[in-house]
C-alpha positions as a printed Julia matrix, in Angstrom:
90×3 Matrix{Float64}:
  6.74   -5.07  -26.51
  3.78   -2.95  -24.85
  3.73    0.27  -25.5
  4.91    2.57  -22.87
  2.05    5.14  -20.74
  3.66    8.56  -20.15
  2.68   11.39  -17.59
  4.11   14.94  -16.92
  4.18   17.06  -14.47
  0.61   17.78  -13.01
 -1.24   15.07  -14.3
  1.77   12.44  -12.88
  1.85   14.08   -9.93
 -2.0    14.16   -9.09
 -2.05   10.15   -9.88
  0.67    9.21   -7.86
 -0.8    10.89   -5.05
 -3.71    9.26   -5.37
 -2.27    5.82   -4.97
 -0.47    7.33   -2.17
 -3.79    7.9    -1.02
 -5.28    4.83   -1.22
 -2.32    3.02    0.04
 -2.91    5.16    3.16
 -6.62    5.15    3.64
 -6.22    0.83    3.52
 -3.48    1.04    6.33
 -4.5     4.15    8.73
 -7.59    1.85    9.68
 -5.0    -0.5    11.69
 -3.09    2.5    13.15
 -3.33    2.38   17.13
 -5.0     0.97   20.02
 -8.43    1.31   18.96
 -7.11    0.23   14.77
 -9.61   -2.2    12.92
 -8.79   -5.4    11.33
 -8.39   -5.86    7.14
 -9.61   -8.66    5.58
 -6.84   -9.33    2.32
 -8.09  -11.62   -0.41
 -5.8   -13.74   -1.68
 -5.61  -15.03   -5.02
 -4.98  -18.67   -3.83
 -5.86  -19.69   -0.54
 -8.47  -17.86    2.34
 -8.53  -14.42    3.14
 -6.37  -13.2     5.96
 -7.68  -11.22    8.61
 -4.61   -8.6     9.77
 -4.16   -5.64   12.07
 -0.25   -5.27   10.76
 -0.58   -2.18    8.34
  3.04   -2.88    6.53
  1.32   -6.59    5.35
 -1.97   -4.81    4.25
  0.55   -2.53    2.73
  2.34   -4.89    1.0
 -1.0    -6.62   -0.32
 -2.37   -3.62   -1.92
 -1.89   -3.65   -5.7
 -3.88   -1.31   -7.94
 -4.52   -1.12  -11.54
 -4.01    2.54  -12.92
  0.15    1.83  -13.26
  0.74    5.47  -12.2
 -1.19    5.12   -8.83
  0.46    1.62   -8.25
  3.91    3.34   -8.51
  2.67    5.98   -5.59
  1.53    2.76   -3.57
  4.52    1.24   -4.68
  6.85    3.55   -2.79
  4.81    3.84    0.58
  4.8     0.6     0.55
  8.74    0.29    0.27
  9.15    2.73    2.62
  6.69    0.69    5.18
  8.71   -2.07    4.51
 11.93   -0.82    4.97
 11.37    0.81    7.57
  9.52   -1.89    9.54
 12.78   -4.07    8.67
 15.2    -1.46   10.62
 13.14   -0.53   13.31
 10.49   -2.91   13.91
  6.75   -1.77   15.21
  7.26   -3.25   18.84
  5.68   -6.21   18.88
  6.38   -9.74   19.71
């Protein structure tokens, strides 16, 4: 069994906000009328071109384990929230 990575206060705080962060500079650029496309790379497959910020949220994945939790939640959020209410297109 790996051993476990801990953080406290501050310093867990500071990283999970930072993969907040990224999560959120990735997905503002498809925000809006004038939003940009992402290219995702896949792992199998092309890449896929998207302007739908809740699947470029849902394809982000970073390494540091503490940021990836911060992304992690955004992203369930996004998801969830997309599920309930949709984003108003057809």
């Amino acid at each position: 069994m790996a051993a476990k990575q801990l953080k406290f206060d501050i310093d867990a705080r500071e990283a999970i906000r930072t993969g907040v962060d990224k999560l959120a500079d990735a997905v503002k650029v498809t925000l809006g009328p004038k939003g940009h496309n992402v290219i995702l790379d896949k792992k199998f497959g092309s890449p896929t071109v998207t302007k739908d910020g809740v699947t470029v949220a849902k394809e982000i994945e970073l390494e540091d384990p503490f940021e990836n939790m911060g992304a992690q939640m955004v992203r369930e959020v996004a998801s969830k929230t997309s599920d309930v209410a949709g984003d108003g297109t057809t």
